[in-house]
C-alpha positions in Angstrom: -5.0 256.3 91.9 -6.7 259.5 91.0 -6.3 260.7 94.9 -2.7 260.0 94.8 -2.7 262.3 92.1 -4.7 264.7 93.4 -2.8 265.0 96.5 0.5 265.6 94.3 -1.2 268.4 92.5 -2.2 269.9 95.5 1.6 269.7 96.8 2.6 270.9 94.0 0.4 273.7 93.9 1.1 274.5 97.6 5.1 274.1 97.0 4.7 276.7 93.8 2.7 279.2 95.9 5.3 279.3 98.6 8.1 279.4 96.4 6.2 282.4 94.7 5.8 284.0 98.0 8.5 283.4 99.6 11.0 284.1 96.6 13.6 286.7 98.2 13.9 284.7 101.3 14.7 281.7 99.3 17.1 284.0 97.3 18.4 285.2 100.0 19.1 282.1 102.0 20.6 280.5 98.7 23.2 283.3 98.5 24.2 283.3 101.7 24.6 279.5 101.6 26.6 279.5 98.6 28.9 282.6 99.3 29.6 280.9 102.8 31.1 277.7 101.1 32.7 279.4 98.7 34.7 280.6 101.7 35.3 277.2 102.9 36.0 275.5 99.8 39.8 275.7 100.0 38.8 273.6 104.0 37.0 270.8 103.3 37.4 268.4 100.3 33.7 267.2 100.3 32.5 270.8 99.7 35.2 270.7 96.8 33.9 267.9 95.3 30.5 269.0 95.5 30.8 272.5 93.8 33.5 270.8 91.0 30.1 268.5 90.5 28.0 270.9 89.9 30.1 273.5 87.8 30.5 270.2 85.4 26.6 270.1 84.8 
């Protein structure tokens, strides 16, 4: 039990470190994800459905 945890503090550790360091790509990528759907969200009803989801929460 105690190495399963260890192992999911490590990954945790890693995945904070790489977010840290790797911020403004991931900001980057986000926005250009999100300004590209925005585009298409008049096209495809999924896409509606899914930004309409997350504007409620």
């Amino acid at each position: 039990f105690s190495v399963f945890l260890g192992i999911i503090f490590f990954l945790e550790l890693t995945a904070g470190v790489l977010a840290f360091v790797f911020k403004d790509w991931i900001k980057d990528q986000l926005n250009f994800f999100i300004n590209n759907n925005i585009r298409a969200y008049r096209d495809d009803i999924d896409l509606q459905n899914l930004i309409d989801f997350t504007q409620e929460y």
